[in-house]
C-alpha positions in Angstrom: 0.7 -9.3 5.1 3.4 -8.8 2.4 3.3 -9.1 -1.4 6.0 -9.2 -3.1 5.2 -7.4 -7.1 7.8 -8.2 -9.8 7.9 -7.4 -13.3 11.1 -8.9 -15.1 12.2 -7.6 -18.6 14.5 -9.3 -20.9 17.4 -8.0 -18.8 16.0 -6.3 -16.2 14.6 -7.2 -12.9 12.1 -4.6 -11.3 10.3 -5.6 -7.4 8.5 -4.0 -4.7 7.4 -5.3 -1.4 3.9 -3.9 -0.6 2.3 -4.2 3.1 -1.2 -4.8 2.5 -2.6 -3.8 4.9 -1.5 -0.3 4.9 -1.5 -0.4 1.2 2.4 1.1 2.0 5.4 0.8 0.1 8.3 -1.0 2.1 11.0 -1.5 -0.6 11.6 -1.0 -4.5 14.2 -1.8 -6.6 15.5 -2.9 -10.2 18.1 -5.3 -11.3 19.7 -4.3 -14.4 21.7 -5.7 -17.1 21.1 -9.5 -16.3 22.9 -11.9 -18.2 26.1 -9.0 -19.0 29.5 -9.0 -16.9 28.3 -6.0 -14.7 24.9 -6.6 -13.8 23.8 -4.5 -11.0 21.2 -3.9 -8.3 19.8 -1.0 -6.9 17.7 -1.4 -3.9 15.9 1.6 -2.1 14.5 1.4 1.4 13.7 3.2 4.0 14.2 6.4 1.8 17.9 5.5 1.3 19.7 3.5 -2.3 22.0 0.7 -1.9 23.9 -0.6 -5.7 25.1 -4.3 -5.4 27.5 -4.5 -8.0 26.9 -8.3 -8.7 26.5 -10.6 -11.7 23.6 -12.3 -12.3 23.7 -15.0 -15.1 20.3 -15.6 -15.3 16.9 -14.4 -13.6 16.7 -16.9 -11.0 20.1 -15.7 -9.7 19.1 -12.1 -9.5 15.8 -13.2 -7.8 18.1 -15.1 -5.0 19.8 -12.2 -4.9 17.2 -9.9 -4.3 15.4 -12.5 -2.2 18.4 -12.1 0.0 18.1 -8.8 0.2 15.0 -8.3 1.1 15.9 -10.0 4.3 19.1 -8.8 5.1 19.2 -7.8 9.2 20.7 -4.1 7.3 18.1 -3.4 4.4 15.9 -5.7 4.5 12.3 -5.7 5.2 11.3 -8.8 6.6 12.8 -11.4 9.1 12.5 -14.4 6.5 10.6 -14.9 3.4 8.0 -16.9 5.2 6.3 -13.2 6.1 5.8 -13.4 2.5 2.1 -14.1 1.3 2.1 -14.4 -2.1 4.3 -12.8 -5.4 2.3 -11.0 -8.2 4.1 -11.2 -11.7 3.6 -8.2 -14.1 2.2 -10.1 -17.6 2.4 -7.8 -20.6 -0.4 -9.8 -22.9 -2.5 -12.2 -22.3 -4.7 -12.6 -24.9 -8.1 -13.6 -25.1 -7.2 -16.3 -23.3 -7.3 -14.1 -19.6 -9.5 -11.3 -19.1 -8.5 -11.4 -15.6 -5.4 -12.2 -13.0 -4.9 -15.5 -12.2 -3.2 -18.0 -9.8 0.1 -19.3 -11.4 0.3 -23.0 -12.4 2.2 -24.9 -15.1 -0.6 -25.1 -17.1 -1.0 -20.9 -16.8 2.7 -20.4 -17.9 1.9 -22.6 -21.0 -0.7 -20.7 -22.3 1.1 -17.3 -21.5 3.8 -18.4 -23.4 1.1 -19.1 -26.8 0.6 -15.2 -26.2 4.0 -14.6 -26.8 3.6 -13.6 -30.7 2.0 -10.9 -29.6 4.3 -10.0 -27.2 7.4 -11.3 -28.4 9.9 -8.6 -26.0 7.7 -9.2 -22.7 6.2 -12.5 -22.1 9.3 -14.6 -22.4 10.7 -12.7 -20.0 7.8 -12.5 -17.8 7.7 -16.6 -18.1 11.7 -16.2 -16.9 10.5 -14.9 -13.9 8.1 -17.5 -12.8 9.6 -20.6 -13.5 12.3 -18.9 -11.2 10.4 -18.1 -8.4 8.6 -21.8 -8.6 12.1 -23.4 -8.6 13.3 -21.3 -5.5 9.7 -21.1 -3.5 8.4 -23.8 -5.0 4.6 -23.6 -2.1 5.0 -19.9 -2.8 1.6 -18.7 -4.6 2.0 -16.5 -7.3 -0.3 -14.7 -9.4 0.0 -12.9 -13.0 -1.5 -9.9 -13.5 -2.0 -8.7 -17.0 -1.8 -5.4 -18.7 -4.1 -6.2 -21.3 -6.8 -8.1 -19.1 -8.8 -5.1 -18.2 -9.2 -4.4 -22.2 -11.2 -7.5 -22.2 -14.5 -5.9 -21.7 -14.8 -3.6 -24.9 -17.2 -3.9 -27.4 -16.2 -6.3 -30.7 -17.3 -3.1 -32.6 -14.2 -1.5 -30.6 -11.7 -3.9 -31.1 -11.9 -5.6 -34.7 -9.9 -3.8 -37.3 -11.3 -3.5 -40.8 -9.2 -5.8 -42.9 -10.0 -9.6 -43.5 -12.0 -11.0 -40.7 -9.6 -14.0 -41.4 -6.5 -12.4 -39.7 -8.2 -12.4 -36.8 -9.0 -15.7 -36.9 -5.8 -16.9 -37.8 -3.2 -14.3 -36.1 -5.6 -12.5 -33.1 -5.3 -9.2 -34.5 -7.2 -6.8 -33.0 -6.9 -4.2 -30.7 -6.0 -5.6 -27.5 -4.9 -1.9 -24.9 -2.4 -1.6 -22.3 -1.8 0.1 -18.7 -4.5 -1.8 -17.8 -3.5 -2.1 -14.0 -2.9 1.9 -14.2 -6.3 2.2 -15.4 -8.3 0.2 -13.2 -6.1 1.7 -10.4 -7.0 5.2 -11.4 -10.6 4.4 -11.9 -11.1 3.2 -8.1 -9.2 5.9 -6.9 -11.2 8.9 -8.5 -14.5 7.1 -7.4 -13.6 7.1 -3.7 -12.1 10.7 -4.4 -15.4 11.5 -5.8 -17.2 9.5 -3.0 -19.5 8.2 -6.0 -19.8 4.6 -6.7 -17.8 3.4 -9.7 -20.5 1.7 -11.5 -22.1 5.4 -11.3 -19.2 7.2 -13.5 -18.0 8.0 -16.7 -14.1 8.7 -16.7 -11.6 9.0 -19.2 -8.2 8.9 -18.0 -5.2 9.7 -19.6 -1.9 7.8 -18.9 0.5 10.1 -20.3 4.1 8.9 -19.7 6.6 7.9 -22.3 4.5 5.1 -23.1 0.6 6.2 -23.0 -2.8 5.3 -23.9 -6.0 7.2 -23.2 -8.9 4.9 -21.8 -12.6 5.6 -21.5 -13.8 3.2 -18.2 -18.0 3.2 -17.8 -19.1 1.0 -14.7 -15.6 0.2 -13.8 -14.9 -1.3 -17.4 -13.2 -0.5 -20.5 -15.0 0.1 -22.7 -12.5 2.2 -25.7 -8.7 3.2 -25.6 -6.0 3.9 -27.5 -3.2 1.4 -27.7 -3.9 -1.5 -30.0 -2.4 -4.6 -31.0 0.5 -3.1 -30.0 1.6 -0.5 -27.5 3.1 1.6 -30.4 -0.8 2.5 -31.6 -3.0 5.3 -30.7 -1.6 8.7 -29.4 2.1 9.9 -30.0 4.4 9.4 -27.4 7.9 9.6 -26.2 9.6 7.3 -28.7 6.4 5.6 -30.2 4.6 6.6 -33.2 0.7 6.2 -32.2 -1.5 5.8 -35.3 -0.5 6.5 -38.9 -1.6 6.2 -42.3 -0.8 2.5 -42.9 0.6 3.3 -46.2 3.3 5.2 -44.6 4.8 1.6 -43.8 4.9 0.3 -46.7 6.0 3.9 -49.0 9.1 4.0 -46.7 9.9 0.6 -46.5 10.2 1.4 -50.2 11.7 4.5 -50.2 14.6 3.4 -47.8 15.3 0.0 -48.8 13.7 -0.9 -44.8 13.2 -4.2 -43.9 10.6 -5.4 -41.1 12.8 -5.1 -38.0 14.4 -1.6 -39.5 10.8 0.0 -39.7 9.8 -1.4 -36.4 12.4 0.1 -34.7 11.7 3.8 -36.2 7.6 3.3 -35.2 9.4 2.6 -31.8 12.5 3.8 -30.5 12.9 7.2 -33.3 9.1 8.5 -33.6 6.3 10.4 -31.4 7.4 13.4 -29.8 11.5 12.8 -30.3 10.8 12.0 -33.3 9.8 15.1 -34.2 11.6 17.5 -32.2 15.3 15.7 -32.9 15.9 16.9 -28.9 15.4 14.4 -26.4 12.9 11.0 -25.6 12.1 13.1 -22.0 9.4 15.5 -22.4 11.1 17.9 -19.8 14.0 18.5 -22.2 11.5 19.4 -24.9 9.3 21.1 -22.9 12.8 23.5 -22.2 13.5 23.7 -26.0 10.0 25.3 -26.5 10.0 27.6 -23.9 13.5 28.7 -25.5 11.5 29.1 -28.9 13.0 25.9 -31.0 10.0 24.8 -33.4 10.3 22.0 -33.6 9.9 21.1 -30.0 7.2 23.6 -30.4 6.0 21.4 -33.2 6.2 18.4 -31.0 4.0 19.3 -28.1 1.5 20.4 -30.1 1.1 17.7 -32.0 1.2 15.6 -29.1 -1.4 18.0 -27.2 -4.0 17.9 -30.0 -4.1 14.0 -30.7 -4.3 13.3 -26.8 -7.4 15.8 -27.2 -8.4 13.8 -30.1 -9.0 10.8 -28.7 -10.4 12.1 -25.5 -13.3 13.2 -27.8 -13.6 9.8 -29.0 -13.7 8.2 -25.6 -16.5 10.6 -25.2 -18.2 9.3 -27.8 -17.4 5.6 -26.9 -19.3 6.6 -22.9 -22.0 9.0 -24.5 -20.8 11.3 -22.2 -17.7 11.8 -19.5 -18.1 13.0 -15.8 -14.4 13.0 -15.1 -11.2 13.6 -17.0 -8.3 12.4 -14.8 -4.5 12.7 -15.6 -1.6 10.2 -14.4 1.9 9.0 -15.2 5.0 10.9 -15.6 3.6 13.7 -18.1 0.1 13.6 -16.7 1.0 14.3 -13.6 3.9 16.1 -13.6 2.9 18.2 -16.9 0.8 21.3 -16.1 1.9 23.0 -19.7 0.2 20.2 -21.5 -2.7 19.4 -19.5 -3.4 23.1 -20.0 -3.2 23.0 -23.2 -5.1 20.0 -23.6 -8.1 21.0 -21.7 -8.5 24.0 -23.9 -9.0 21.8 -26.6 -12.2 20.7 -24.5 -13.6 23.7 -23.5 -16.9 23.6 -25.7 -17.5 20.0 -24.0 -17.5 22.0 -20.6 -14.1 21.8 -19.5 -13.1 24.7 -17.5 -9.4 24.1 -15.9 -8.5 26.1 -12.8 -4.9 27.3 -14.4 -3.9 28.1 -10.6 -4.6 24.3 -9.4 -3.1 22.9 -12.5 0.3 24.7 -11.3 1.2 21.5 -9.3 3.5 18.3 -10.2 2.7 15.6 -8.7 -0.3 16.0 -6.6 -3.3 14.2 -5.9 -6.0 17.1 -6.8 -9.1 18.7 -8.9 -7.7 21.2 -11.0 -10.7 22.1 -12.6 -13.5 25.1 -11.5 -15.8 24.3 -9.3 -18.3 25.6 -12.0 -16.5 22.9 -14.8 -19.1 20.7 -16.3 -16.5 17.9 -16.4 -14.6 17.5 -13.6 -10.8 17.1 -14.2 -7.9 15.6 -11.7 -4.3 14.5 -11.4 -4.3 10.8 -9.7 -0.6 9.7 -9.1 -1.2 5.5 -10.7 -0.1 3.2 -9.0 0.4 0.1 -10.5 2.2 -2.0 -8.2 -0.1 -1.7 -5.5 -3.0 -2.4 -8.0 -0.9 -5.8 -8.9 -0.5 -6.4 -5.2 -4.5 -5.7 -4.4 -5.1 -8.2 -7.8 -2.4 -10.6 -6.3 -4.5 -10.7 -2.8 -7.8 -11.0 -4.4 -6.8 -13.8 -6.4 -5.0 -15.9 -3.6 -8.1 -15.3 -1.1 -10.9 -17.0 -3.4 
């Protein structure tokens, strides 16, 4: 049984093919630059990369294109696309409308497209994608799977923001959280690491990557994290800002003649951790910087380092308690510097960190002592397969 995951950007096409049941990876790949004169593919099986230097005017072309790929007698992975279960779509927002994934209808698409204010870079796109796949498999099912669904369970008290109720009613602003599939993946994999049932644990885990949120999950549910209406809220990150003094906005805005757009675009693409280091949007480069004495990258990670321990105190707070602290994504897994130093941040809350463990990149592990009061482990996320199991879920009821 195959699912095919796909998550289309603006110009981008990203797809897996997962076999469900070995849970294995059979085939990745991204299509880039749709749309432009030299669009390209890059399509990785079998642990080698193919690039298909081929133009793609739209996302239904690339789709065909990649559809014809993926059964190519060469580098393919299937015979013909009838081996193919179902497609899961990657959905950015959806909402209070879904607060879980759901089976694909016209009716579906409509209402992901009224989310699209508050996803205006995503959604469309994501809408591209379907209406593709439903005009070349039109009996295929398909499922969307979105980030923000597993958010739906936190407390009002979490989520409203203190200005006029009425902007909520009018606009839906409130705080909304993303990586939800990264989350929920995480959260099932540390219970069956930790042989405990996951209605039976309090976790906190950190997505740490160049986009990150930090989210505190009790009984399997989100209950408090850090991204907001946006994914530029909450902790710094690669290119993001996280939270601010809202009068910031508004003083430079002044200050530099900045209009809407302008200003969006320095809380996006110049802020967080390059922002302050002027090195590099990869946290490896400024990691290097650091260790070569520049302050500023200095500056940088600890900044960075103290807010993510910030707000793993307040996702304490949020589940009276924590039982595990687990670290994925790029920097949380592949980051022993900073998980260090954010773990001494919570020693007096009984973390002890096993410095010799947390010498990995990568790993699936407990880096923490066995005498630690709160446990603490890497979990490689994976959210494709956590669309996939969604995608299977769905199309079984």
């Amino acid at each position: 049984m195959k699912i095919l995951v796909l998550n289309s950007g603006s110009s981008s096409l990203k797809y897996q093919v997962i076999d469900m049941e070995t849970d294995e990876m059979l085939v990745k790949g991204n299509y880039e630059r749709i749309g432009q004169n030299k669009s390209f593919l890059t399509h990785k099986v079998h642990g080698e990369k193919r690039i298909f230097e081929h133009p793609a005017k739209n996302h239904e072309e690339a789709i065909k294109f990649v559809l014809e790929r993926l059964t190519n007698p060469q580098y393919g992975v299937m015979s013909s696309l009838e081996e193919l279960e179902a497609i899961g779509h990657r959905v950015v927002h959806g909402g209070e409308k879904f607060n879980k994934s759901v089976l694909i209808t016209e009716e579906v698409i409509k209402e992901i497209e009224k989310c699209s204010h508050l996803a205006p870079l995503h959604n469309p796109a994501a809408v591209l994608g379907m209406k593709a796949c439903m005009h070349i498999l039109p009996n295929m099912k398909m499922v969307a799977v979105f980030d923000t669904a597993f958010h739906q369970t936190l407390p009002k008290e979490h989520y409203i923001y203190p200005i006029p109720y009425e902007y909520y009613q009018k606009y839906e602003i409130r705080k909304y959280g993303f990586h939800g599939t990264s989350h929920k993946y995480v959260a099932h994999r540390i219970a069956k690491l930790l042989d405990k049932p996951i209605e039976n644990l309090k976790i906190i885990n950190c997505h740490l990557g160049q986009g990150a949120s930090i989210c505190a999950i009790e009984n399997g549910k989100s209950i408090e994290t850090s991204m907001g209406l946006t994914p530029v809220a909450g902790i710094p990150m690669g290119t993001r800002s996280g939270d601010l003094d809202p009068s910031i906005v508004t003083f430079l805005m002044k200050k530099e003649h900045l209009n809407a757009d302008e200003i969006e675009t320095i809380l996006n693409k110049e802020s967080g951790a390059y922002g302050i280091s002027q090195i590099s949007v990869d946290f490896r480069d400024i990691e290097a910087e650091a260790a070569s004495g520049n302050e500023q990258a200095v500056l940088a990670l600890s900044v960075y380092n103290y807010q993510v321990a910030c707000y793993i105190l307040r996702c304490a707070i949020a589940l009276n308690g924590v039982d595990v602290i687990t670290f994925t994504a790029g920097v949380g897994e592949k980051g022993p510097e900073s998980r260090e130093a954010i773990c001494n941040y919570l020693k007096f809350i009984g973390v002890d960190l096993d410095l010799e463990k947390n010498n990995v990149k990568g790993e699936e592990m407990e880096i923490s002592k066995p005498n630690s009061k709160i446990k603490v482990y890497i979990v490689p996320t994976n959210e494709e397969l956590m669309i996939a199991e969604e995608t299977l879920e769905v199309i079984s009821k």
